[in-house]
C-alpha positions in Angstrom: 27.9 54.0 13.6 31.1 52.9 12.3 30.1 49.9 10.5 27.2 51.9 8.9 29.4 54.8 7.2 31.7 51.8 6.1 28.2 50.0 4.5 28.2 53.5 2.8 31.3 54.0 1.1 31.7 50.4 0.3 28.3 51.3 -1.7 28.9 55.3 -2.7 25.3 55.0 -4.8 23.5 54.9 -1.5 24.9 58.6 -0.7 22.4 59.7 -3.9 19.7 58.8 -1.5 21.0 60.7 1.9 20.9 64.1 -0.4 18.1 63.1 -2.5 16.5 62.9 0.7 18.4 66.1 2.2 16.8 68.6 -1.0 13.7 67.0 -0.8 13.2 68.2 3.1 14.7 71.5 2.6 12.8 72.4 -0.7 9.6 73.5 0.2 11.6 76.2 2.4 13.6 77.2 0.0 10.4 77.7 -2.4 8.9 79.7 0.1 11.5 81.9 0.8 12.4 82.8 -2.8 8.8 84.0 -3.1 8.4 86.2 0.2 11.7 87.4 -0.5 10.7 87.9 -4.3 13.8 85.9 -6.0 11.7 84.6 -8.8 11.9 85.4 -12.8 9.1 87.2 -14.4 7.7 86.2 -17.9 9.7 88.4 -20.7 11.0 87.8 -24.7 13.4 84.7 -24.0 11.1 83.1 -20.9 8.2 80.7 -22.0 6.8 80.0 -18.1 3.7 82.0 -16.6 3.4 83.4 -13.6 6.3 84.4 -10.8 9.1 81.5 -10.9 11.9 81.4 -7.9 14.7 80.8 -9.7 17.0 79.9 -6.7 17.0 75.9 -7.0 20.8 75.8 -6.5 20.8 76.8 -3.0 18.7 73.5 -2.4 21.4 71.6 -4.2 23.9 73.1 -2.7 22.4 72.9 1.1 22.1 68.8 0.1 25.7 68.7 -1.1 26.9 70.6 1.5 25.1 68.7 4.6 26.5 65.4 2.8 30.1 66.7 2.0 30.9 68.4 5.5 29.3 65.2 7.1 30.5 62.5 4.5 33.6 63.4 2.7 35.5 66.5 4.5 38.0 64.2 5.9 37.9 61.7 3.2 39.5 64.2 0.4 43.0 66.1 0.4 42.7 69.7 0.8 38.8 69.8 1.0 38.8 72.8 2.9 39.9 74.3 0.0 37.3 72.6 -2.1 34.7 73.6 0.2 35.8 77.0 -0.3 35.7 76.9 -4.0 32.0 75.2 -4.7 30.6 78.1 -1.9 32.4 80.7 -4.0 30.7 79.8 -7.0 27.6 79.4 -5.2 27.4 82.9 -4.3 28.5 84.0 -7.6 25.8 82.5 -9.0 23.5 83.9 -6.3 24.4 87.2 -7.0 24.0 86.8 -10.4 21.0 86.0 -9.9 19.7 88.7 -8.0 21.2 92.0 -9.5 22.8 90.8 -13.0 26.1 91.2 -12.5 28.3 92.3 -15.3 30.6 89.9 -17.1 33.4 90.8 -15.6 31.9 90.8 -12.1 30.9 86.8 -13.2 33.9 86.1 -14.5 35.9 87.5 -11.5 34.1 85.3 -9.0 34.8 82.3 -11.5 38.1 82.8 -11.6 38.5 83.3 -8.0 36.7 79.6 -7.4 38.6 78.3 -10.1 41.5 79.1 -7.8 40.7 77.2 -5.5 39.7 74.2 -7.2 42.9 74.5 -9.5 45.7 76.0 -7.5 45.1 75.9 -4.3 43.8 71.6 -4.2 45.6 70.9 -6.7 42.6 69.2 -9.1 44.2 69.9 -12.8 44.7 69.2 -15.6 48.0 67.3 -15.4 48.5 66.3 -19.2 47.4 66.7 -22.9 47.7 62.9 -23.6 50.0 63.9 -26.8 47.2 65.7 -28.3 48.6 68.2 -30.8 51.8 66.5 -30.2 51.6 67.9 -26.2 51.9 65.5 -22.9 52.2 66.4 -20.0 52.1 70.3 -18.9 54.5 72.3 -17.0 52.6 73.5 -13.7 51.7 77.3 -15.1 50.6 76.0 -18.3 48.6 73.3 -15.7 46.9 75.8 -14.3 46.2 78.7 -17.4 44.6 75.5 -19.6 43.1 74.0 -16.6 41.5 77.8 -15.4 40.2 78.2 -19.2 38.7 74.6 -19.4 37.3 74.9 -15.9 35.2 78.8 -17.1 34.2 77.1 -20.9 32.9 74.2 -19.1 30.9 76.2 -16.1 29.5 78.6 -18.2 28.7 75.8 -21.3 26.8 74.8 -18.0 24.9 77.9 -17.3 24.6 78.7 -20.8 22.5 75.1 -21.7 20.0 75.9 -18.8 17.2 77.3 -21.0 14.1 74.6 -20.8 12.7 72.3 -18.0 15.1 70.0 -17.1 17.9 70.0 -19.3 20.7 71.2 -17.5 19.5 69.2 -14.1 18.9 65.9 -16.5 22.5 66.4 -18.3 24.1 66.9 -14.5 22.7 63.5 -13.3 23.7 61.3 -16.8 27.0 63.1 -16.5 27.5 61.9 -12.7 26.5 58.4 -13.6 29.2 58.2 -16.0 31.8 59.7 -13.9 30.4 58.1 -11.0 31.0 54.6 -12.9 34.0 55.3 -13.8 35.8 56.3 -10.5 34.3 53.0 -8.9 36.0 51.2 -11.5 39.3 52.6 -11.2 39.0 52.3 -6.9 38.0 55.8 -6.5 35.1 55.8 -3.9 35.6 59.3 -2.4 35.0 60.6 -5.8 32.6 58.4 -6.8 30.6 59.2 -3.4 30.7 62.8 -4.5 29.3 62.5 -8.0 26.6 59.9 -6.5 25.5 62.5 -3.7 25.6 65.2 -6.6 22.8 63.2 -8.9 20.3 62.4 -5.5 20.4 66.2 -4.9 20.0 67.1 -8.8 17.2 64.7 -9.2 15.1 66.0 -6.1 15.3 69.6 -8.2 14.4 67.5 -11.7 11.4 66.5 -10.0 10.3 69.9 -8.8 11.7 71.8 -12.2 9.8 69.1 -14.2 6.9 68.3 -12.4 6.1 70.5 -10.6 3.6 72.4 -11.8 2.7 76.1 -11.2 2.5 75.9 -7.5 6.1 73.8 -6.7 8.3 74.6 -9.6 11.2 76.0 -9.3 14.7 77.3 -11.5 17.7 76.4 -11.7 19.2 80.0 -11.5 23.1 81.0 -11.9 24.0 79.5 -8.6 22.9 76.0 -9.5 23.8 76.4 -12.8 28.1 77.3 -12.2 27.7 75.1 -8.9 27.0 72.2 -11.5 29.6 73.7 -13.7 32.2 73.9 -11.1 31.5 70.0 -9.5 31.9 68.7 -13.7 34.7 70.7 -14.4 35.8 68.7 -10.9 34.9 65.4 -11.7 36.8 65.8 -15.2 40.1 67.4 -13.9 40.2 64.3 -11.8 39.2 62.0 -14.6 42.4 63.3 -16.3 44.5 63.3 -13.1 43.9 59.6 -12.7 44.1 58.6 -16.3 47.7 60.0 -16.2 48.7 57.7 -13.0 50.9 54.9 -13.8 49.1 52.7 -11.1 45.5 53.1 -12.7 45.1 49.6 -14.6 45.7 49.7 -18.2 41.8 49.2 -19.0 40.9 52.0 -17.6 44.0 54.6 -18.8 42.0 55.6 -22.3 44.8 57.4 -24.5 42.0 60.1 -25.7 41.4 61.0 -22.0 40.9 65.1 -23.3 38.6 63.9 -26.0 36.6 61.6 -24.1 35.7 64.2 -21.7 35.0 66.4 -24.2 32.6 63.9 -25.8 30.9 63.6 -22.5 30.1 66.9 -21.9 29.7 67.6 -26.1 26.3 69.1 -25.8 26.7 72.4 -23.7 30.2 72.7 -25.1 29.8 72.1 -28.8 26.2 74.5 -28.5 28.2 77.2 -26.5 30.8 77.2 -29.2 28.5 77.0 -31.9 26.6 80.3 -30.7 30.0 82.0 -30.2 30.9 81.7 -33.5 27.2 82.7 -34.8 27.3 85.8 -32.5 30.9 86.8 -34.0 30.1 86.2 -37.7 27.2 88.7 -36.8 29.5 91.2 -35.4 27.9 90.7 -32.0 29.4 90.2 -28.7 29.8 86.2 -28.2 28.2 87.3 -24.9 25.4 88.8 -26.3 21.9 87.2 -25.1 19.7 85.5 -27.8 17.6 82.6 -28.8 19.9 80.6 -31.0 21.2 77.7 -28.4 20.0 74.5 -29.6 17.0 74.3 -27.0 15.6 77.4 -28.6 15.9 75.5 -31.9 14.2 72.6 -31.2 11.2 75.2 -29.7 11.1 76.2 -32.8 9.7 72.5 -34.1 7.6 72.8 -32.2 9.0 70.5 -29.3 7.6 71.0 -25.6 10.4 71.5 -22.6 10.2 67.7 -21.7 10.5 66.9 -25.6 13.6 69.0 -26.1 15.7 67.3 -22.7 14.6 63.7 -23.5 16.1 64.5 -27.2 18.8 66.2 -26.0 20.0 63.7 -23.2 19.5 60.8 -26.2 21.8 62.6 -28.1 23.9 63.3 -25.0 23.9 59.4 -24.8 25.1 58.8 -28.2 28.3 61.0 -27.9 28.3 59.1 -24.2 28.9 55.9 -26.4 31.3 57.4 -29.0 33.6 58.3 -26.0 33.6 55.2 -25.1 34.1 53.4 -28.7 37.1 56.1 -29.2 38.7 55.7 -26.2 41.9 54.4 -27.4 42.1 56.7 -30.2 44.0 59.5 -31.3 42.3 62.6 -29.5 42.6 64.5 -32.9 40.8 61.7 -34.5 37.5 61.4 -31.8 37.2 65.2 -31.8 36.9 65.2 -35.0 34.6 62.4 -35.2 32.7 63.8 -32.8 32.8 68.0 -34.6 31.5 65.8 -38.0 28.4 63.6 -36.3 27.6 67.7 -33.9 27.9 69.3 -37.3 25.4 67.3 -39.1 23.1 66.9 -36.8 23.5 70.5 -36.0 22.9 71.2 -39.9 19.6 68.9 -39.5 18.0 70.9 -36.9 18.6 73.9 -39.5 17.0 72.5 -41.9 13.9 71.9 -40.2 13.4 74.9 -38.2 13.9 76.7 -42.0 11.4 73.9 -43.3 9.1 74.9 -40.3 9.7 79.1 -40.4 8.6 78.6 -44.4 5.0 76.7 -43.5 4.8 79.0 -40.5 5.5 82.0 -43.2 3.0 80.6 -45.8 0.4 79.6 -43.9 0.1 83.1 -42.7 0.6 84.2 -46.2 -2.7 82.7 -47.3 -4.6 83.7 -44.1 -4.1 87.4 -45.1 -5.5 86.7 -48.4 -8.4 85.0 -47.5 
């Protein structure tokens, strides 16, 4: 038995299979009980499925996570109680959210309270600024308030980017790769297992949210939605944490470790922005619900679900490679690379969902007068 868990952490990318394996036997159960118990989504205004959809998939990613972190990594990581604590927190958040709608405040509460206990309480921060805006390293509060507002902009980017088949699950599982890569690089195998086990449990949901028809398909929901948000708001506090070691080899300490991450994750985060800023040049709440993320664009075109994730995890791809071209730049100078090539092609999409409302508007324009 020994021998065999040493074969697996001497190869973490094997652990993707254990909870890929893991979701796929508990996911028929889960779909059945979301439908006796009536956790599904009807159709309505901002929905495009048919038909009753349970919209509980995160429990099955987190009972495949949670199987493979108790029996895999609990006494691999420092302070993983406390880490345990945290993803279950946000788990039931989520949950709740799911079933009653709970008010901002009430989501925002339970985020901050997991926050806590990734942040505070194990101690997986952010440590520096890496002389962005002139700032290096942070004193511990300041740790903490930039790490707490990073970790809730990054979860609910997460949540927020869940709108069409796929995405959010496909954007999880390229994000874990990269991460994954990188911690076996730098000798990092217990995080690298966890970001490995992560992807086998968000493909199994993929596969079902994809392809699986009317019968088998399944949501994400809140709870899988902040549960991803949480584990990439992990995997990036401790991207920073070891880029700020003095013992992590030179190749792999990247002087734009901030903006790097940022490029990683620019899709949900530059799109979450983006609609903020739309909502408060409207005079809306930034909170307000509406059909302005970029998915909801690229509907508009006319793309299906699958269409819209395989563009947006190619573009995800290409600001994937940027971060990795600017990684020994100034951080002011790769975010603002990376604001310019968001904003144009953020401007493109504009221009042809304007191009396509004015066809749309015309066509019906002469039908009338026929």
């Amino acid at each position: 038995m020994t021998a065999i868990l040493q074969f697996l952490y001497d190869y973490p990318f094997l652990f993707a299979a254990i909870t890929a394996a893991l979701g796929a036997v508990f996911m028929p159960t889960v779909i059945r009980v979301a439908r006796e118990k009536k956790f599904v989504v009807k159709p309505n205004k901002r929905t495009s499925h048919i038909g009753l959809v349970p919209a509980v998939g995160g429990l099955d990613i987190f009972i495949s996570f949670l199987i493979f972190f108790v029996i895999f990594a609990f006494n691999h990581l420092p302070q993983s109680h406390y880490l345990l604590v945290g993803v279950t927190l946000i788990l039931i958040t989520g949950f709740v959210d799911d079933l009653i709608d709970l008010t901002v405040v009430g989501k925002l509460f339970g985020e901050v309270l997991a926050g806590i206990f990734l942040i505070v309480l194990a101690d997986v921060r952010m440590p520096s600024l890496f002389g962005m805006f002139g700032i290096g390293e942070l004193p511990l509060v300041w740790s903490y308030v930039c790490s707490l507002a990073t970790f809730i902009v990054i979860t609910n980017a997460l949540n927020l980017i869940d709108g069409v088949d796929g995405l959010a699950s496909g954007l999880g599982m390229l994000y874990c790769c990269v991460f994954a890569l990188y911690f076996q690089q730098v000798g990092e195998p217990e995080t690298a297992m966890l970001c490995y086990a992560l992807l086998g449990a968000l493909a199994v949901f993929f596969c079902y949210n994809v392809f699986g028809g009317s019968r088998r398909k399944i949501f994400m929901g809140d709870s899988g939605s902040l549960l991803l948000g949480f584990m990439m708001s992990w995997f990036v506090f401790r991207f920073m944490q070891i880029n700020a070691l003095p013992t992590t080899p030179a190749v792999w300490r990247w002087q734009a470790t901030p903006a790097v991450a940022f490029c990683v994750l620019f899709v949900p985060l530059f799109d979450t922005l983006r609609v903020m800023l739309t909502r408060i040049k409207k005079r809306k709440s930034p909170f307000s619900a509406d059909r302005n993320h970029i998915h909801h664009l690229l509907l508009c075109l006319g793309l299906q679900h699958r269409q819209v994730t395989g563009v947006l995890l190619g573009v995800s791809l290409l600001f994937v490679a940027l971060a990795y071209v600017g990684r020994m730049w100034r951080n002011e100078i790769l975010l603002l690379v990376a604001f310019a090539v968001g904003t144009a092609l953020i401007l493109l999409v504009w221009r042809l969902v304007d191009r396509k409302r004015r066809q749309t508007e015309n066509l019906k324009t002469k039908q009338s007068n026929i």
